[in-house]
C-alpha positions in Angstrom: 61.7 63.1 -2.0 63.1 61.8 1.3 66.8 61.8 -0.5 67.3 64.9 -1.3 66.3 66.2 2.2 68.3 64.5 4.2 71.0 65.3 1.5 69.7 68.9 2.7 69.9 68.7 5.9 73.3 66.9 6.3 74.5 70.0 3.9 72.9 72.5 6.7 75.0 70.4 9.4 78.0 70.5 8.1 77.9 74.5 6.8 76.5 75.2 10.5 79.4 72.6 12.0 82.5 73.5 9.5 81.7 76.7 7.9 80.0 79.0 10.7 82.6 78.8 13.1 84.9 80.2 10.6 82.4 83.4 9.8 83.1 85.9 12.3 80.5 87.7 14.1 81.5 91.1 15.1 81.5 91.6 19.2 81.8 94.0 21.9 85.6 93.2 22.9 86.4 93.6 19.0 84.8 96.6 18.1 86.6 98.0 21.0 90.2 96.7 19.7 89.4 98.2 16.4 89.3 101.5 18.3 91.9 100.9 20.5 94.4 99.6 17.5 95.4 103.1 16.3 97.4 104.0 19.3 99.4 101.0 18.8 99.9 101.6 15.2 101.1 104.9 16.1 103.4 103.8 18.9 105.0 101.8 16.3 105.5 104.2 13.9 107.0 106.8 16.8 109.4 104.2 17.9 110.6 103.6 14.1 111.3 107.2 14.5 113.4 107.0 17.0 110.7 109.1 19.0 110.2 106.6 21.7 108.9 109.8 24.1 106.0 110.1 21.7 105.4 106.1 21.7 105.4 105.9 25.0 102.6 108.3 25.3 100.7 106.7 22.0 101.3 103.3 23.9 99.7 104.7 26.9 96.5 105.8 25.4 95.8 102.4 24.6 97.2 101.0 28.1 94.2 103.7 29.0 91.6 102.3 26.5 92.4 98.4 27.2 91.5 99.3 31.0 88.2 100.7 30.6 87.8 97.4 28.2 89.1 94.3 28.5 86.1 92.6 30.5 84.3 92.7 27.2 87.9 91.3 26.0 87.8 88.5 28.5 84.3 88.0 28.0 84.7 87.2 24.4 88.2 84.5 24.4 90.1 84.3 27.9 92.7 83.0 25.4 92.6 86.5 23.6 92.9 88.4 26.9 95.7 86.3 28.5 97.9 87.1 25.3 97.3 90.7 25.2 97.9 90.7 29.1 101.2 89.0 28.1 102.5 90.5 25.3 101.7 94.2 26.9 104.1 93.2 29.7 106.4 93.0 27.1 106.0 96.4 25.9 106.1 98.2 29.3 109.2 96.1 30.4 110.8 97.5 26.6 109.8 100.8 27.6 111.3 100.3 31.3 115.1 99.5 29.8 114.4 102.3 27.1 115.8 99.9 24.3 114.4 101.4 20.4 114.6 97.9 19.1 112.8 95.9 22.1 110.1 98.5 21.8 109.5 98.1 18.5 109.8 94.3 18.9 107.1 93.7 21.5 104.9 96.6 19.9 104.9 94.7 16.5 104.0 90.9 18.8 101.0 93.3 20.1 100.4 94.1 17.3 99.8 90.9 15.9 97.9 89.4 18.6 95.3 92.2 18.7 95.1 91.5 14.7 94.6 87.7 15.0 92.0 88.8 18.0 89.7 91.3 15.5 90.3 88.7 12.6 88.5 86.0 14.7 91.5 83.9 15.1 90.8 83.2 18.8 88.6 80.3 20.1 85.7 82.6 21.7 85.0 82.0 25.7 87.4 79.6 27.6 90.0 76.9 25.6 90.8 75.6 28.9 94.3 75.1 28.7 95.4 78.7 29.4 98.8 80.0 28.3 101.5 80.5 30.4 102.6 83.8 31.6 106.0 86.0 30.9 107.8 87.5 33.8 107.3 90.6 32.1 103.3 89.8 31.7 103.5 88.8 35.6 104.8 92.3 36.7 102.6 93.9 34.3 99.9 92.3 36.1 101.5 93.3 39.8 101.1 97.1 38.1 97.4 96.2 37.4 97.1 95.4 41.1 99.0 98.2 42.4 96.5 100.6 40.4 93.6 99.0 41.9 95.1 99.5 45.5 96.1 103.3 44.7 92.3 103.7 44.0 91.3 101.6 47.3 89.4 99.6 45.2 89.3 96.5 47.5 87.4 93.7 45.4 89.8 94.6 41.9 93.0 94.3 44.4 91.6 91.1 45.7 91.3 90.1 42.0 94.3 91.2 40.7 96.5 89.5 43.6 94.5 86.4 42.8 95.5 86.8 39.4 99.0 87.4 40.7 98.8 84.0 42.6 97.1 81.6 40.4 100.1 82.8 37.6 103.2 82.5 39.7 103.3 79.0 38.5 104.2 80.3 35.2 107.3 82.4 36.2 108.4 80.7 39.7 111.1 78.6 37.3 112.6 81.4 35.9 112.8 83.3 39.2 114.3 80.6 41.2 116.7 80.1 38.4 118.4 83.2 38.3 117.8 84.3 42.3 116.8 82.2 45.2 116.6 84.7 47.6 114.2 86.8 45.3 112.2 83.5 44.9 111.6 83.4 48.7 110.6 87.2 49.2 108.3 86.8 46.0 106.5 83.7 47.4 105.9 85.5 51.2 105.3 88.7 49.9 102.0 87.5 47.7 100.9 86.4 51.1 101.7 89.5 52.9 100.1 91.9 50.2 96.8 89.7 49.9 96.7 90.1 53.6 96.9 94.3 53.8 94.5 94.3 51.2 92.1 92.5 53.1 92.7 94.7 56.3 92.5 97.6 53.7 96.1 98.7 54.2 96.3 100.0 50.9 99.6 102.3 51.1 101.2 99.7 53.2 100.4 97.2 50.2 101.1 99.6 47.3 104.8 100.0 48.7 104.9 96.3 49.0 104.1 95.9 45.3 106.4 98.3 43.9 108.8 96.7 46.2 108.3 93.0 44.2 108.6 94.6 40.6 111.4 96.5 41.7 113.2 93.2 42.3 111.6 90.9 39.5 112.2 93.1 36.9 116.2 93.0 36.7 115.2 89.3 36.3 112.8 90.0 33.4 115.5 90.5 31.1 117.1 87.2 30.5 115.9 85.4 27.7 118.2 81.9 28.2 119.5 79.5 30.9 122.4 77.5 31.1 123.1 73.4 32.2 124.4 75.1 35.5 120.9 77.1 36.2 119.1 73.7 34.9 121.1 71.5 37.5 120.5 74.2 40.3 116.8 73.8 40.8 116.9 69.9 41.6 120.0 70.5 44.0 118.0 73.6 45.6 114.4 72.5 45.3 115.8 68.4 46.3 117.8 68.9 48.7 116.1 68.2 51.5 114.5 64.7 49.7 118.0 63.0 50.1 118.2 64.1 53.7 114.9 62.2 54.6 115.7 59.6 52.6 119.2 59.4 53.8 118.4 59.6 57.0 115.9 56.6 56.8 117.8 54.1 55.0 121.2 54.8 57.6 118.3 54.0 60.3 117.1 51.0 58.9 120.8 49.6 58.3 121.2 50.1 61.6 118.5 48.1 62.7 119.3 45.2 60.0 115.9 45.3 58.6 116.6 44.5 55.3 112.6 45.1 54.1 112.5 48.8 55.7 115.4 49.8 52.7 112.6 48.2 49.8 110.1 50.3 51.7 112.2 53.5 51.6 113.1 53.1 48.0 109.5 52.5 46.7 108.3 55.4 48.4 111.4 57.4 45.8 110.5 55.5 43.3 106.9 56.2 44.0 107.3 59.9 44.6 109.3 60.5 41.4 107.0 59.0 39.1 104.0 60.9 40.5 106.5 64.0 40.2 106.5 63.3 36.2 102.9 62.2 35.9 102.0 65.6 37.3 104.4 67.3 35.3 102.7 65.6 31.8 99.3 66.6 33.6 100.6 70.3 34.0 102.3 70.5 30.6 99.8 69.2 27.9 96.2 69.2 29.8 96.6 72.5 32.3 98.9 75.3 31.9 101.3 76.5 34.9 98.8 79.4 35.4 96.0 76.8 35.2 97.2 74.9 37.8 98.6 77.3 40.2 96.2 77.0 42.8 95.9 73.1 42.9 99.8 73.1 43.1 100.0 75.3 46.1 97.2 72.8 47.5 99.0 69.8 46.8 102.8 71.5 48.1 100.8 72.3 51.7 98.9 69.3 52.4 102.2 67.0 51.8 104.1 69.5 53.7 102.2 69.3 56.7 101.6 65.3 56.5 105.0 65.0 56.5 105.7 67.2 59.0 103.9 65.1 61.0 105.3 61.8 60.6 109.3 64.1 60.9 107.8 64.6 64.5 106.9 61.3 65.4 110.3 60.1 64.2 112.1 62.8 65.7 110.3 61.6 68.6 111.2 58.0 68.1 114.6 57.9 66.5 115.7 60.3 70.1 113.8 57.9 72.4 116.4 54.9 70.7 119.2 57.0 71.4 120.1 55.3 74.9 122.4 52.0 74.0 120.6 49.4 76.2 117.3 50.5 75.2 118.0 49.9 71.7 119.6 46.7 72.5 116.6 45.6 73.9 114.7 46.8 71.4 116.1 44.8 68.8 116.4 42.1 71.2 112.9 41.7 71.0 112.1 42.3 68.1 114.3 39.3 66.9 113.6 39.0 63.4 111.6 41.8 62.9 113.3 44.8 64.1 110.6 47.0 62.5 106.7 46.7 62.6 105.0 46.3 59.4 103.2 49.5 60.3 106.7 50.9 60.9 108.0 49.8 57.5 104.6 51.2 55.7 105.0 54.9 57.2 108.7 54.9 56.7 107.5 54.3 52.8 104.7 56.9 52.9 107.3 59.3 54.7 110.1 58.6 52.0 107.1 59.4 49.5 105.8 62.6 50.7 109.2 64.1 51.0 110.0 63.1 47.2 106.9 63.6 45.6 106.6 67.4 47.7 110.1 68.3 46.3 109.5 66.7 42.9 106.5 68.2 42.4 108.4 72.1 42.7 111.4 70.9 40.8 109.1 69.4 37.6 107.2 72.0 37.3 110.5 74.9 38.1 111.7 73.3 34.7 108.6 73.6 32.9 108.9 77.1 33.4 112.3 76.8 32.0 111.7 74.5 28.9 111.2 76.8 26.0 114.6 79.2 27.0 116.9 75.8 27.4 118.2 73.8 24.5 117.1 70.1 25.6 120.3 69.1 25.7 121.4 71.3 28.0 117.8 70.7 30.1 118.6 66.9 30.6 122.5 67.5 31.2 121.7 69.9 33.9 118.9 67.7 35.4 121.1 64.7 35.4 124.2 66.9 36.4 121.8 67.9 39.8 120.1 64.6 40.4 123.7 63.4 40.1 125.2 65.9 43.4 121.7 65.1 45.0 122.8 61.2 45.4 126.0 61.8 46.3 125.1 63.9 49.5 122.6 61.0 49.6 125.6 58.6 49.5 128.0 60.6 51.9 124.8 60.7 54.7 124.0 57.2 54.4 128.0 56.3 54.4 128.9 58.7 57.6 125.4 57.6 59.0 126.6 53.7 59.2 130.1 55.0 60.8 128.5 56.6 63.5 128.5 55.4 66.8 124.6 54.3 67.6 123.9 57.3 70.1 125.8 60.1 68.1 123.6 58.3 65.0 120.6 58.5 66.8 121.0 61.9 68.1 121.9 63.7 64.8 119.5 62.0 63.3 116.5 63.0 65.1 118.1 66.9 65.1 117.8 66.7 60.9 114.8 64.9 60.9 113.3 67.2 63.8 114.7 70.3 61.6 112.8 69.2 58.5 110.1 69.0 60.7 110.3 72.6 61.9 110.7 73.9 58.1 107.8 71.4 56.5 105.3 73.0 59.0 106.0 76.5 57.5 106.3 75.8 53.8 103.0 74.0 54.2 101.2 75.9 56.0 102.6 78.9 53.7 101.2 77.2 51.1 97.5 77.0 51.9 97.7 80.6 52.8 98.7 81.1 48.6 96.3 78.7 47.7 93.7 81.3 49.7 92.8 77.8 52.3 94.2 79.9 55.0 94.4 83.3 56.6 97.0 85.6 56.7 97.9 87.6 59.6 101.3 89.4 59.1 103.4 90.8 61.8 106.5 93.1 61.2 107.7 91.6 64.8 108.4 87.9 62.9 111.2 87.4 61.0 111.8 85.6 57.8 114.2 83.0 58.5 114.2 81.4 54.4 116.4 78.0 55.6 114.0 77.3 58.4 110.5 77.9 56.5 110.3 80.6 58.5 107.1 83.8 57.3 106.1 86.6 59.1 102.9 85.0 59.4 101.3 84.3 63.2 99.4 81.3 61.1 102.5 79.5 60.4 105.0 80.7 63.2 102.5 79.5 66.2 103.0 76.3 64.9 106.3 76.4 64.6 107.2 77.5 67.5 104.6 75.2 69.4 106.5 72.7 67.8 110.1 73.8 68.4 108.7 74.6 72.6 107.3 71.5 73.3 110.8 69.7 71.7 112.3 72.1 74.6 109.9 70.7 77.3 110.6 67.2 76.4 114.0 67.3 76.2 114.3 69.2 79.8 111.1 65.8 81.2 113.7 63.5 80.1 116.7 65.0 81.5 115.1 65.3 84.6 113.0 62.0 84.7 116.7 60.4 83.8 118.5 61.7 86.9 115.7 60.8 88.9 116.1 57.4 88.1 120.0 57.3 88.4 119.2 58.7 92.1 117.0 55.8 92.8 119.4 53.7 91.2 122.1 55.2 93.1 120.0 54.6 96.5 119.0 51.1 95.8 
């Protein structure tokens, strides 16, 4: 007797295991669709017709209905939800350009995704590895935002501009592809509006919003890139990797410390292999969405480490400038014209500095890799890493061939720069990982070369910085004549 019930019971584990999953128990969120479907179906049908006033209006009954319930949606498969999100910010951008065949396009993808949702062909609850975002499914989700700030409904604007945040990652690649500038003013602006909504500035922050989708949505459009957009995100997103790293190795040349160079370059090395590793991580664990938050973490706390160590070797590398103090330097330092601790930091320093701007390029192109042939990924990449070492090259080459004080003094200036502009992008990107505060001013500029936000959180700091460079500069002038007058005396 004992057979034939275990033979039952491994029958009742595999029907509960294999088979139940596949039976699909009718829910909330899909009873709702079911009701909801119609006005898509007859959106459809309109545009066929050529009618796309009367689809608009069909589409916007169930842009109504999907309001009043998608938490019963999201409830049931955050998968579901994030492709509906998506794929209906691909029907209101159609609907924006007024094109009969895009409307009917992204109507039909709709379509299909709210079939595959009723038919039980979504995972139910979390898959954890969300899908990435469109540009048109991020400004659809800026509009989401911007109707929960016309209604002054302060903890759904805090939501949705989370939202907004957390799936920038997704889109970021194909904004700085196309427009730098754009790429900037989206990045400060998520700040800024997050901000007014806390201080309950809602008109201030609705105008801000239909300010960003009035400049992301020309951009919402392309469908492709090219090898030159692919090469321009390392050369813009790198470039200031090979002035660090320039910088360095011209300064350990200089001192003929042939160890400090092995330093330098296992800190690239280093920083470029955790740039890839993260990118794998990103790509087949997380999403871009996923991960949005952790990036922003990771691109602020490297930022301001290494903003850090560019002070103390602004600091240093200006304090060498003066000819006999170098010699003497060196002089005593015979065989070892760095410390080992020196070496080390100059390592970590080359490090941070790769691994920050590898981190932003890997995942830009991520963003990119499904409208890029691969060919034309890997020919642009190369084509950009390829500039990025000459300008390497050319600094480390006119480096060498500059008199030591001019080598010092420009030196310190780029490193002291780099400084100045890693203290705002990192502390700008706590404030969009929601670490920090925000507190905006419309008396700060936004200086984009310089790192520069309209923030009081990241400008204090800045300018701290940039005064007490000031204050030092004038202590030394005037401790220096001092000295020639007593020398002078003597």
């Amino acid at each position: 007797m004992r057979k034939p019930f275990l033979v039952l019971i491994v029958l009742a584990l595999f029907f509960t295991t294999l088979i139940l999953p596949h039976v699909h128990a009718t829910t909330e969120g899909v009873d709702n669709m079911n009701k909801a479907l119609p006005s898509v179906t007859q959106a459809m049908d309109a545009a066929k017709q050529q009618d796309l006033t009367r689809s608009k209006q069909s589409y916007d009954k169930f842009h109504d209905d999907w309001m009043d319930v998608e938490d019963t949606v999201k409830a049931d498969s955050k998968s579901a939800y994030k492709d509906i999100e998506s794929e209906m910010g691909q029907v209101e951008y159609a609907f924006m350009v007024n094109k009969q065949d895009e409307i009917l396009a992204s109507l039909q993808k709709l379509q299909q995704v709210l079939d595959r949702y009723v038919h039980g062909q979504y995972a139910q609850g979390s898959d954890g590895k969300e899908e990435n975002i469109t540009l048109p499914g991020f400004i659809a989700l800026l509009e989401k935002t911007k109707e929960a700030v016309l209604n002054h409904d302060q903890p759904a604007s805090l939501s949705g501009i989370g939202t907004v945040r957390e799936s920038w990652l997704s889109v970021e690649g194909s904004v700085v592809a196309q427009s730098a500038s754009v790429y900037s003013d989206s990045e400060r602006d998520m700040v800024v509006v997050n901000a007014m909504i806390n201080e309950r500035q809602y008109d201030s922050a609705a105008k801000m919003l239909d300010n960003m989708i009035a400049y992301l949505t020309p951009l919402a459009g392309k469908t492709s890139y090219t090898l030159w957009d692919a090469a321009m995100i390392p050369i813009r997103e790198g470039l200031e990797a090979p002035l660090v790293v320039g910088a360095l190795l011209a300064f350990v040349k200089k001192s003929k410390e042939g160890n400090g160079g092995r330093w330098v370059w296992s800190g690239v090395i280093t920083g470029l292999l955790f740039s890839a590793v993260l990118a794998v991580i990103v790509k087949f664990v997380f999403s871009s969405g996923a991960f949005g938050t952790n990036n922003f973490l990771i691109g602020g706390w490297t930022g301001i480490f290494a903003a850090v160590m560019l002070l103390y070797m602004s600091y240093w590398l200006h304090s060498k400038s003066n000819v006999k103090q170098w010699n003497a330097y060196i002089q005593t330092k015979t065989q070892t014209a760095l410390t080992s601790g020196r070496m080390v930091s100059l390592g970590v320093l080359s490090f941070l500095a790769v691994f920050r701007e590898g981190t932003e390029t890997v995942l830009f192109i991520i963003g990119m890799v499904n409208q890029i042939s691969l060919q034309r990924l890997l020919l642009g990449i190369l084509l950009g890493l390829g500039i990025l070492a000459v300008i390497a090259f050319l600094m480390l080459y006119v480096g060498m061939k500059l008199p030591l004080r001019p080598f010092f003094l420009v030196s310190s200036l780029i490193v002291f720069y780099l400084c100045i502009k890693f203290t705002g992008l990192g502390i700008h990107s706590l404030q969009l990982a929601g670490l920090l505060p925000n507190s905006n001013s419309s008396r700060l500029p936004s200086i984009d070369v310089l790192g520069f936000f309209p923030s009081w959180e990241s400008a204090i700091p800045q300018l701290i910085i940039a005064l007490g460079a000031v204050l030092f500069l004038v202590a030394s002038k005037l401790i220096k004549r001092g000295s020639n007058r007593t020398s002078a005396i003597s």
